[in-house]
C-alpha positions as CSV (number, residue, x, y, z in Angstrom):
1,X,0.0,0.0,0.0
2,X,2.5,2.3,0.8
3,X,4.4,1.9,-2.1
4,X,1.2,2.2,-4.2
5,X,1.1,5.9,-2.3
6,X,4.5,6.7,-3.4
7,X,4.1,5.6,-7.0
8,X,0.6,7.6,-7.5
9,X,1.9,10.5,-5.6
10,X,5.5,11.3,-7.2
11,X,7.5,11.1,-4.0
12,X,9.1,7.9,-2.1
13,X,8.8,8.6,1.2
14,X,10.7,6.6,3.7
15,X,9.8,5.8,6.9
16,X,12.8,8.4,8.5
17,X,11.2,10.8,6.4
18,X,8.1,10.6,8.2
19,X,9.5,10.4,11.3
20,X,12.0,13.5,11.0
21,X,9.0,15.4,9.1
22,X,6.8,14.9,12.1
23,X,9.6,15.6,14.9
24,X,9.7,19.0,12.6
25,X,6.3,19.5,12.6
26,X,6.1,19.2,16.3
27,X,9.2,21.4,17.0
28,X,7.5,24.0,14.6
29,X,4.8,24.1,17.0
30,X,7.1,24.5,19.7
31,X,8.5,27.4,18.9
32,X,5.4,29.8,17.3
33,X,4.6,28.7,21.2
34,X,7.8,30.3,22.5
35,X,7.8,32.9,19.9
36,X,10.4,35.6,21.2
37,X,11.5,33.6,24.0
38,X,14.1,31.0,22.0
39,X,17.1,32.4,21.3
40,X,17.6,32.1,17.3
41,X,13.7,31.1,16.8
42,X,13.0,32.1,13.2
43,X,16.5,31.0,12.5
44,X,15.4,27.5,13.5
45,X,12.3,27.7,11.8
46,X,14.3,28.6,9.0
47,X,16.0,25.5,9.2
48,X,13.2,22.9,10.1
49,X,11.4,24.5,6.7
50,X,14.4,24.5,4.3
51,X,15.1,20.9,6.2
52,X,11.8,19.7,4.8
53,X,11.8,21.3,1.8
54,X,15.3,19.2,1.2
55,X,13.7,15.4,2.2
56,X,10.5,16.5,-0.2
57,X,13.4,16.9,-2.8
58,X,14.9,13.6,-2.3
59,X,11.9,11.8,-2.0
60,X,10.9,13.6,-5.3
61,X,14.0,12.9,-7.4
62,X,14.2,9.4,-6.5
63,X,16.7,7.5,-9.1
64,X,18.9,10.9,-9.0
65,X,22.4,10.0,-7.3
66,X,23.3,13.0,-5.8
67,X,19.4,13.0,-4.0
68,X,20.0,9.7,-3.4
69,X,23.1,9.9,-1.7
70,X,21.7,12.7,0.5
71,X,18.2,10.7,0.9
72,X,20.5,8.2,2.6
73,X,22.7,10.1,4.8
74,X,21.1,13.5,5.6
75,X,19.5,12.0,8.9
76,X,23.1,12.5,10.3
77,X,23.4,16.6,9.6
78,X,19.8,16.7,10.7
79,X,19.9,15.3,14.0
80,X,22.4,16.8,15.0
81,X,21.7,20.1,14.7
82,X,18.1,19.1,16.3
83,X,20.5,18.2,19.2
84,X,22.0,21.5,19.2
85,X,18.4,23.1,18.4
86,X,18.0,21.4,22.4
87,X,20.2,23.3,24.4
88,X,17.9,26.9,23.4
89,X,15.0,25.1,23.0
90,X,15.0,23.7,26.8
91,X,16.4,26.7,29.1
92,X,13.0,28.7,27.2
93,X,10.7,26.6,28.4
94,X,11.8,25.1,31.7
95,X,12.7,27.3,34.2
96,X,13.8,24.5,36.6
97,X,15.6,21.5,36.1
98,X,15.5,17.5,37.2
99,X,19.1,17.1,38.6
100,X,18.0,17.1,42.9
101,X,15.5,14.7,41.6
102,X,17.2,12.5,39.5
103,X,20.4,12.2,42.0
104,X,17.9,11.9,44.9
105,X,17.0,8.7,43.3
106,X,20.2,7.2,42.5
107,X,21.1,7.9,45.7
108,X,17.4,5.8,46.9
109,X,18.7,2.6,44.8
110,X,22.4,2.4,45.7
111,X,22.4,4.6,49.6
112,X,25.5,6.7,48.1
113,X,25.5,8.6,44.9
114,X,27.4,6.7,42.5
115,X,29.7,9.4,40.8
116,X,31.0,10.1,44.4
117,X,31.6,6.7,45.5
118,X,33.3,5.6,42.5
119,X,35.9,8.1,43.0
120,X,37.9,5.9,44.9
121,X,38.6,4.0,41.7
122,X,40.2,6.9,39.7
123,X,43.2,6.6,38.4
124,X,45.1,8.7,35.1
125,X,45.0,5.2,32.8
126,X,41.5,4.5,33.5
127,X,40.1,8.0,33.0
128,X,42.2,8.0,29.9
129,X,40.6,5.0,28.1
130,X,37.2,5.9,29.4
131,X,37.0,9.5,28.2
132,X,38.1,7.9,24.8
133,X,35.6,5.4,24.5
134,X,33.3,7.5,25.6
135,X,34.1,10.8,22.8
136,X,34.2,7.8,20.3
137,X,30.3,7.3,20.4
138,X,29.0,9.0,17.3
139,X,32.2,6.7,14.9
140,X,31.1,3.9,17.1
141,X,27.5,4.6,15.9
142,X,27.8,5.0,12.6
143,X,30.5,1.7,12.0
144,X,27.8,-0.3,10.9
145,X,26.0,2.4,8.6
146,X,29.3,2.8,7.2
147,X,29.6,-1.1,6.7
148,X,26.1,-1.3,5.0
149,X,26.8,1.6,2.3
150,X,29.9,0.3,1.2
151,X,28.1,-3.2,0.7
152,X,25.6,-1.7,-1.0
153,X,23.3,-3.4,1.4
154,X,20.9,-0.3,1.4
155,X,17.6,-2.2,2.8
156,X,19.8,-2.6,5.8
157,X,21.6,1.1,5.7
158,X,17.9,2.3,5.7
159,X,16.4,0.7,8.4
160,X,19.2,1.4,10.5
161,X,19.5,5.1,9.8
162,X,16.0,4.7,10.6
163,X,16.4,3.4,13.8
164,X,19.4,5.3,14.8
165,X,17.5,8.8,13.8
166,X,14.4,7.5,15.6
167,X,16.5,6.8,18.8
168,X,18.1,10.8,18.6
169,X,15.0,12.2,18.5
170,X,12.8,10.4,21.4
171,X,16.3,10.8,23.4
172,X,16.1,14.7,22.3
173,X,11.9,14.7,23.8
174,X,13.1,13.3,27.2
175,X,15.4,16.0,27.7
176,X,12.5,18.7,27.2
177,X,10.4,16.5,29.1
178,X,13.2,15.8,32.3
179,X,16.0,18.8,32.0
180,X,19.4,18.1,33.6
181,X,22.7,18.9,33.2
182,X,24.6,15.6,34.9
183,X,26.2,15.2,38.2
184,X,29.7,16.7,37.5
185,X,27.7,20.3,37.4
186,X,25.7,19.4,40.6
187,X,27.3,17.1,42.7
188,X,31.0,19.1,41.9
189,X,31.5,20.0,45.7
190,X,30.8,16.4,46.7
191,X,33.5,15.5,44.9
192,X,37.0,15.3,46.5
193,X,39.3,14.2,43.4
194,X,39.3,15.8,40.6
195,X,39.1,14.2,37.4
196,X,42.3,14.0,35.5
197,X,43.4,12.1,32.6
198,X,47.0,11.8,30.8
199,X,47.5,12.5,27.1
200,X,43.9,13.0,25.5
201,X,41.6,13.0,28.5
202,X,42.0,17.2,28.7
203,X,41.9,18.1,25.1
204,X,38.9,15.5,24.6
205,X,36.6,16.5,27.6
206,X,37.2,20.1,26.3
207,X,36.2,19.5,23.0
208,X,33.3,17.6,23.6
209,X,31.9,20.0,26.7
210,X,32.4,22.9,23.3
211,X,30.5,20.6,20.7
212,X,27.8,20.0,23.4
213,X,27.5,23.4,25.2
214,X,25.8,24.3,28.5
215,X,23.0,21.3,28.0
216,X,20.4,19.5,29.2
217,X,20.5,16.6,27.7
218,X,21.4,13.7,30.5
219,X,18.1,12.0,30.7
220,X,17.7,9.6,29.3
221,X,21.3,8.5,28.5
222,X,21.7,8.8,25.2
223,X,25.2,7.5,25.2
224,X,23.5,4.2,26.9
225,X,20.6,4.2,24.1
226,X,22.3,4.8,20.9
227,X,25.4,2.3,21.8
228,X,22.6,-0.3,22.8
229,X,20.6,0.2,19.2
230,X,24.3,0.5,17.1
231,X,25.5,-3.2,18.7
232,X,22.2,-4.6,18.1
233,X,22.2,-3.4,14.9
234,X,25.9,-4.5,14.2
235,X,24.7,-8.6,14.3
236,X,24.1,-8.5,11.0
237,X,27.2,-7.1,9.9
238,X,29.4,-9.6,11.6
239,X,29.6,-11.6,14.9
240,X,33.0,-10.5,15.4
241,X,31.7,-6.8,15.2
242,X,29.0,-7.9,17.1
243,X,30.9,-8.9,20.1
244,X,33.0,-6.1,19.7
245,X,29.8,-3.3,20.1
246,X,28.8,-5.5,23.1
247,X,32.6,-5.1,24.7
248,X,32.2,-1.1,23.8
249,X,28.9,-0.7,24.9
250,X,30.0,-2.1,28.5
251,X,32.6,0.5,28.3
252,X,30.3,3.5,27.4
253,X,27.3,2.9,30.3
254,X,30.2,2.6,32.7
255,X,32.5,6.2,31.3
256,X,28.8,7.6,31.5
257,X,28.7,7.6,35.2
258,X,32.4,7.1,36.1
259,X,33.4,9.9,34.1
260,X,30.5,12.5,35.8
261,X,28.2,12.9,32.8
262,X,25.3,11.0,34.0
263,X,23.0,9.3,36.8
264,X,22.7,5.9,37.0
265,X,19.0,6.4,36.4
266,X,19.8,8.1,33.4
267,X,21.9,5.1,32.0
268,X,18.6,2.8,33.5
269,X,16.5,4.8,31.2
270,X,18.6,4.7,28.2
271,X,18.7,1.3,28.2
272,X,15.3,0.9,28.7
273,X,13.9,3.0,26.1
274,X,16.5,1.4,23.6
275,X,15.4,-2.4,24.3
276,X,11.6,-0.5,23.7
277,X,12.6,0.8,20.4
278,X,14.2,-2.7,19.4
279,X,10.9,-4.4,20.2
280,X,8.7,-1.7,18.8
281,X,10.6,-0.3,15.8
282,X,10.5,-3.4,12.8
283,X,6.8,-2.8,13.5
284,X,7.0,1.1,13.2
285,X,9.1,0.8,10.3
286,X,7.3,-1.5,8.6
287,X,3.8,0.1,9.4
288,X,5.6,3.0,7.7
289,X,6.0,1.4,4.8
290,X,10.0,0.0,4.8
291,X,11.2,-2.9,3.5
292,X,11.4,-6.0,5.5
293,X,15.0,-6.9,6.7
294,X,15.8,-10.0,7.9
């Protein structure tokens, strides 16, 4: 049926078109709501409009390689600018944030809070090799995209960008819905050693804390989420790759709380919404009108 639609209408609509077009939609409606409060407003509607203007192209020109090439891999630009679009969007509409609540909770399940206790464990080599696996999400991510284009295995490069893209964006509606900036902003004077790292821990934190800005984007864990969806995604690229993303994936839930940037609830909740969008999303995708993959 779906393909029927695309044929009689002139466009071939993906399902991570639909979903990206409605996460616009909704953000549209976001801001005429905050209209002169956002920083940069009409320059982000600027961008969601031009941004749909661009998938109508590609699902226009379909058979053209250059809109083919970016109906593939635009969900990548696009999502992350949404994520930057976050960190105005949120201060404008929330005047307080989740951070006593969230820590008062891991601090209910364990009777310590975690980032504080785990202190006692730091050490220059293991804040080194945590802060890089950690700063090596987004490659880690896209390894198996990567994988599927140059295969030419494009069913399966779809459904993952699908997934992946659909993973960003409900991660990017919990942090309007639970604002928080992370426990080394609100726990700092808890803390009695400092984090330090040896060759790349510095230069790494800094860059990433400039990429991300002032943020509140800890819950839930989008680290824990996204990792969780790109090793799943990975078994059917190789088992040895498979096996590897399960070995990282340990690595990045642990650097998200060892390393200060989340709660242990948050990492709870990342993982939970991720095994919830690898039950739900071959149906979503499919109800959308992808292609089935094995």
């Amino acid at each position: 049926m779906a393909e029927l639609l695309n044929r009689k209408s002139g466009f071939a609509w993906w399902p991570v078109d639909k979903v990206i077009l409605a996460y616009f939609a909704a953000m549209l409606l976001l801001l005429a709501a905050g209209r002169g409060r956002v920083p940069h407003g009409v320059g982000f509607v600027v961008f969601h409009l031009a941004g749909a203007a661009g998938i109508a192209l590609a699902a226009r020109h379909s058979g053209n390689r250059f809109w083919d090439v970016f109906h593939h891999w635009y969900p990548l630009p696009y999502v992350a600018f949404c994520y930057r679009e976050m960190s105005f969007l949120i201060p404008a509409f929330r005047a307080t944030d989740a951070d006593a609540s969230l820590a008062a909770i891991d601090r209910a399940i364990w009777g310590v809070n975690p980032t504080v206790w785990l202190e006692r464990w730091s050490n220059r080599a293991l804040l080194e090799t945590l802060q890089i696996i950690y700063a090596g999400f987004v490659p880690a991510v896209l390894l198996a995209a990567c994988i599927f284009w140059l295969r030419r295995d494009l069913v399966r490069f779809r459904y993952y960008a699908f997934l992946i893209a659909l993973g960003f964006l409900v991660s990017y509606a919990g942090y309007i819905l639970v604002p928080a900036r992370g426990p080394r902003f609100t726990l700092a004077s808890l803390q009695h050693i400092p984090l330090e790292g040896g060759w790349f821990f510095n230069w790494l934190r800094a860059a990433l804390d400039q990429l991300e800005r002032p943020h509140y984007d800890c819950f839930p864990s989008g680290h824990t989420e996204l990792t969780i969806l790109a090793w799943w995604g990975s078994r059917a690229v190789s088992a040895p790759l498979f096996r590897f993303m399960f070995v990282y994936t340990l690595g990045v839930v642990f650097a998200t709380v060892f390393l200060r940037y989340h709660y242990t609830i948050d990492v709870m909740a990342g993982a939970a919404l991720a095994v919830i969008l690898l039950i739900t999303s071959p149906w979503i995708y499919r109800h959308l009108g992808g292609d089935e993959v094995a």
